[in-house]
N, C-alpha and C positions, 0 to 999 in steps of 0.2 A: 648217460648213453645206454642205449636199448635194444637189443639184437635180437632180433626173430628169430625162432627155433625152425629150422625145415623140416617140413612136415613129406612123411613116407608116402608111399601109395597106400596104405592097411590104416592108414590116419585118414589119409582125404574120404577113404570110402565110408570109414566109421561116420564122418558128418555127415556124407551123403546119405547113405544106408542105413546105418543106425548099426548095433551093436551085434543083433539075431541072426544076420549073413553067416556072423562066424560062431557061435554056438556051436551047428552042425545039428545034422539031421535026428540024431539020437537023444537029444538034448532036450528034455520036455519044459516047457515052461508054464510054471502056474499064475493064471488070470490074477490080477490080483485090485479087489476092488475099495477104492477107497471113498470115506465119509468125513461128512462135516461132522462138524465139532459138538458131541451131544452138552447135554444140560450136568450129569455127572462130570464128564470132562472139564468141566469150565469149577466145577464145582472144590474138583481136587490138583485146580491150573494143570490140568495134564494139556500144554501148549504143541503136542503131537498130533499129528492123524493117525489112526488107525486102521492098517490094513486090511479090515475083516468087512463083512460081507454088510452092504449097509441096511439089509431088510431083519440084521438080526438087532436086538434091543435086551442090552443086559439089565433086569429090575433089580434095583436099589429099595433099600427096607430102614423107613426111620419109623421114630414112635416120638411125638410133642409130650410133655408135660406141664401142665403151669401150677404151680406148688401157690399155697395161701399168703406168702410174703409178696404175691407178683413178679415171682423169677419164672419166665420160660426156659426151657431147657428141651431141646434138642439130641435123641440119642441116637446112634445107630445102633441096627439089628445084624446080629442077633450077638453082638458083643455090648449091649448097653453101654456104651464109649460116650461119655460126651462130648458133642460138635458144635457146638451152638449155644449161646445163654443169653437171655434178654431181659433186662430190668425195669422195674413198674413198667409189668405188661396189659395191665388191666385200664392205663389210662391211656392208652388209642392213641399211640402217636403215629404223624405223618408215616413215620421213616424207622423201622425196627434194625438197630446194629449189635453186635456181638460184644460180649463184655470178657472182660478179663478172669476170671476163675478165681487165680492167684492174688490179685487187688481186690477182686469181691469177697475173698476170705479175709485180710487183711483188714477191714472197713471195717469201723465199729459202729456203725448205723441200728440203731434202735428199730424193733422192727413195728411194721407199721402197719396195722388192722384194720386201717380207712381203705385201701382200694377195693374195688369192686367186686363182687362175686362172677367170675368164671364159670357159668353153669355149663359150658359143651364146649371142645376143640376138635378140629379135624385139618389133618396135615393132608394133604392128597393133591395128586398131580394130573391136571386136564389140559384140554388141548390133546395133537396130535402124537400119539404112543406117550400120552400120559407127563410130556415132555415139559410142562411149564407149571411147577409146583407153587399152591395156592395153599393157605392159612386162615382159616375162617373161627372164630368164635363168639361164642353166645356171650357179653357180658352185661347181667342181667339181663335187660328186654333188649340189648342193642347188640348188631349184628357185624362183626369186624372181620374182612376181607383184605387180605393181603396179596400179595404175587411176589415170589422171588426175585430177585436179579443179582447177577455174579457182579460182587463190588472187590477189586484189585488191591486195597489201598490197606490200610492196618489192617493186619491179619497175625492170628494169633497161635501157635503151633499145634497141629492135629487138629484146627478148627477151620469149617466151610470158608472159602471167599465169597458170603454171598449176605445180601442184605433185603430187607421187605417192604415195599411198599403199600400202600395202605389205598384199594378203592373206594370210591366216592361213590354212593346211592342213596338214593330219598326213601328209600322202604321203611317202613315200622314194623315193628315184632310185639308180639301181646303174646305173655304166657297166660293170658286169659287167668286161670284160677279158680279159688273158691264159689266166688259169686258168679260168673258166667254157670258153672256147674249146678248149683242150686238151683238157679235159675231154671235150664233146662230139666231139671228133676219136676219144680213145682209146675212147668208145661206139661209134662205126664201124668202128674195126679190127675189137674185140671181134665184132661183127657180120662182120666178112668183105665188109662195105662199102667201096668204094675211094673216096677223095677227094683232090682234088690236093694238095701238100703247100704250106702254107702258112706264114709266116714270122712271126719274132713283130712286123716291124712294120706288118703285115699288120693285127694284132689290135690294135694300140695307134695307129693311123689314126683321129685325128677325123671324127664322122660328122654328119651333121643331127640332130638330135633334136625339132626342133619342128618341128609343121606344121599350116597355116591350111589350115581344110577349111571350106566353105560349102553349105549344103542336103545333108546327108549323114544322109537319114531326118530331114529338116525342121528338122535343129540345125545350128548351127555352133559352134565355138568352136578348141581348139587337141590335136592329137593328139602326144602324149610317145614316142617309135620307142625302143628301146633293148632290155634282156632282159626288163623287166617295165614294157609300156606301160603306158599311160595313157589316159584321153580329158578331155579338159577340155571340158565344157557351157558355154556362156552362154545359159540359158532364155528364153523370154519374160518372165518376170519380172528379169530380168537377175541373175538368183542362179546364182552359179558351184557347178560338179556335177565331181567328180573319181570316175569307175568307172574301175578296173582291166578289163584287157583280157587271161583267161587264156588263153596261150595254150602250142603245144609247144616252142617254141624263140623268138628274138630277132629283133625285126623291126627290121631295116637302113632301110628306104625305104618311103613311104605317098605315095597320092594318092587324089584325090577323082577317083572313076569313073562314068559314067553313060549308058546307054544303053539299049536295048528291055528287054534282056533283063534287066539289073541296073539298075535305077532307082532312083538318088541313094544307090550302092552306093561302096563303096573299095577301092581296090588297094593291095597289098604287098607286099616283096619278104622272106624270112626270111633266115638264117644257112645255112641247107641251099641255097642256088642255088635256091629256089623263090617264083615270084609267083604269089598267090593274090588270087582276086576273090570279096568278102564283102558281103554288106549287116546292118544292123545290123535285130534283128528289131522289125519295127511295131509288134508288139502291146505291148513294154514301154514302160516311162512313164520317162523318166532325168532326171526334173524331182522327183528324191528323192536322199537317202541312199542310195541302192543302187536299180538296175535294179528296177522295181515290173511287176506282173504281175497285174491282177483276173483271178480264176479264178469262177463262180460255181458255189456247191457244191450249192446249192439246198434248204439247211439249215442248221442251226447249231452253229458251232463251238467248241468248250468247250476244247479240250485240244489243244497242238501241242507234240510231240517228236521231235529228230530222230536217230533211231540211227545213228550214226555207222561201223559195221562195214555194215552193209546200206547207206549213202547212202538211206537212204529217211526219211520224214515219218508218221507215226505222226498220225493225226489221228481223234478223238473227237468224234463230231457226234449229231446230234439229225432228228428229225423230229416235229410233231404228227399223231397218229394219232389217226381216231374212236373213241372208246369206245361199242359198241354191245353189249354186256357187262353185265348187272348182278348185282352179288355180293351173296349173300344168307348169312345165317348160320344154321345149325340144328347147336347143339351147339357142337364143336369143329370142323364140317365148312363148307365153302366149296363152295356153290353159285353156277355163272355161269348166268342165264336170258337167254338173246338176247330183243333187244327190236326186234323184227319188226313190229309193227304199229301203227308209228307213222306220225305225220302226215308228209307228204313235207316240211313245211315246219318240223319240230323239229330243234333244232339237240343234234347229241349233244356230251357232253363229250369233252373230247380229253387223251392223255394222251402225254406224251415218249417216244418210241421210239429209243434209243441203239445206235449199233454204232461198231466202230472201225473203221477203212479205213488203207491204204497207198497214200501217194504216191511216186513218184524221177521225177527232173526231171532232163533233160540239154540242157544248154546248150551248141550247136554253130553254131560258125560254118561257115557250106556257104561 
C-alpha cells in the first residue's frame, strides 16, 4: 500500500518554476559549463563530467620507450611513473594490450635478440586539440601506426585503461643507405661537381625520420624525411591520408615554417647541403586518395587518356551548341535553310559539339 505525500504550494512552484524564484535577488549564481568526456578522462575512468569551461584543455605529458628485449614502456611526466608495458613490441601485432609488471618480473624467459631493430618512436596526439593519441614506429624499413582506444576490461593498478590498435597502409619506407649515397656522389664527379669526401659512417648514421607538424596549409598530422618522404594527414574527419612527396633527392631534416612571406609553409634540409622553403599548394584538397584538384572545364567530359611519352592528358569534351540550321531533303541532296525569323523567345534545339584538347600539369614545389 502507497500513499502520496501532499504536496505544499513552495513544492508545486518548485516543479513549475524551478528552484532560482527563491534564491532571492542577492544571490548570484555562477554559469556553470559542462563537457563531454575528454580522452584523459576515459584514460584514468574518471566516469564524471566536469564542470569547467569546455574551450579549456588540460595537456597531458608521456614519454614511449622500447628497450632491446621488445618491451614497450609507457611513462608519465614528469614523475617517470610507469603506465603502460607492452611485450614483443617489435613484431606488429594487430592489437597492443598491457602486461603485468609483477608477472613479467616473475617470468624466467631467456631474453631473446631475434626481434627487430626499433630505429624511431613517436607517442603524439592528433586530431582535434590533439585528442586521439597515435604510436608510430620505424621498425627497420617498416612503418607501424597505432591509435589508442580506452579498453574497460583487465586493468592493472595505476596503469592506463587503454589499448592500441594497429593501422593498415600499403606505403613502403627505404632508409636508402650506402649505395643510394655513393651513387649520388659518383653523379657529382661525373659532373665536375666538387663535394667534401664523406665516409661510409657518415651514411649509415641514424637520423629523424618522423616529424609532428601542426597548421601546415591547415592540416597536421606526421611528415616521413628519408629518400622517398611521405606526409601523413589526419583530416577533419579524422581519416588518415598518406601522399608521397616527389622530390630530387633525400630530405634529412623538416620543420614547420611560418611567416609574411610563407604562411603555414615548411622547411628542409636535403642530401645536397641545401634548405629549401616550400608551402604545400591551397588549391589541392589531400582529404583523398591522392592530392585532388577541381579544374572547371566548362563542359563535358567523356574520354580521359594519358600519353605517357608526351606527359600530357588527352581529354574529349563536349559543348551544347544551338542548332539554328534546318535540313531539308530534295532527292539525294541536303539543304541547310537558317532559320532567322524567329521569335526572340524560341528555344532552338541544340546539338553536341566535340573537340579533343591537351592538358600537362607540373607539380613544383617553389
Amino acid at each position: 500500500m502507497f500513499c502520496r505525500k501532499k504536496l505544499t504550494t513552495e513544492d508545486e512552484d518548485v516543479l513549475l518554476y524551478g528552484r532560482d524564484t527563491f534564491l532571492g535577488d542577492n544571490v548570484k549564481v555562477e554559469p556553470t559549463a559542462f563537457r563531454k568526456l575528454q580522452f584523459d578522462d576515459i584514460l584514468f575512468d574518471s566516469s564524471h563530467l566536469a564542470g569547467v569551461d569546455p574551450d579549456t584543455v588540460m595537456p597531458t605529458y608521456w614519454v614511449a620507450v622500447c628497450r632491446e628485449n621488445g618491451l614497450l614502456e609507457i611513462l608519465s611526466l614528469p614523475d617517470f611513473r610507469l603506465v603502460y608495458m607492452v611485450k614483443k613490441f617489435p613484431l606488429g601485432f594487430k592489437t597492443l594490450f598491457d602486461t603485468d609488471p609483477i608477472k613479467l618480473a616473475l617470468e624466467q624467459d631467456k631474453p631473446d635478440n631475434s626481434y627487430p631493430s626499433v630505429r624511431e618512436l613517436m607517442l603524439v596526439g592528433l586530431g582535434v586539440n590533439k585528442g586521439r593519441p597515435h604510436l608510430l614506429a620505424f621498425v627497420d624499413d617498416e612503418l607501424l601506426v597505432y591509435e589508442a582506444f580506452p579498453f574497460f576490461g583487465e586493468r592493472f593498478h595505476d596503469h592506463l585503461c587503454l589499448r592500441f590498435k594497429r593501422l593498415t597502409h600499403q606505403k613502403l619506407f627505404q632508409s636508402g643507405g650506402l649505395s643510394s649515397s655513393l651513387s649520388f656522389q659518383t653523379k657529382l664527379q661525373s659532373r665536375g661537381e666538387r663535394r667534401t669526401s664523406l665516409s661510409s659512417s657518415e651514411f649509415d648514421t641514424p637520423f629523424r625520420r618522423l616529424h609532428y607538424f601542426d597548421n601546415v596549409s591547415s592540416y597536421s598530422g606526421i611528415f616521413i624525411s628519408g629518400p622517398y618522404p611521405y606526409w601523413c594527414f589526419m583530416t577533419h574527419q579524422g581519416i588518415h591520408r598518406f601522399h608521397p612527396m616527389q622530390l630530387d633527392g633525400r630530405v634529412l631534416s623538416f620543420a614547420p615554417f611560418h611567416n609574411i612571406n610563407c604562411e603555414h609553409g615548411f622547411i628542409y634540409l636535403t642530401d645536397r647541403h641545401e634548405m629549401r622553403i616550400a608551402q604545400l599548394p591551397a588549391y589541392f584538397s589531400y582529404d583523398a586518395t591522392c592530392p585532388a584538384h577541381k579544374v572547371n572545364l566548362k563542359c563535358t567530359a567523356h574520354f580521359v587518356v594519358y600519353l605517357l611519352d608526351s606527359r600530357t592528358y588527352a581529354v574529349t569534351t563536349s559543348t551544347k551548341v544551338a542548332c539554328k540550321k534546318m535540313v531539308t531533303l530534295i532527292g539525294d541532296e541536303k539543304q541547310f535553310e537558317p532559320m532567322e525569323h524567329e521569335d526572340e523567345h524560341f528555344i532552338y534545339p541544340t546539338n553536341d559539339q566535340f573537340k579533343g584538347e591537351l592538358y600537362i600539369y607540373h607539380f613544383i614545389y617553389v
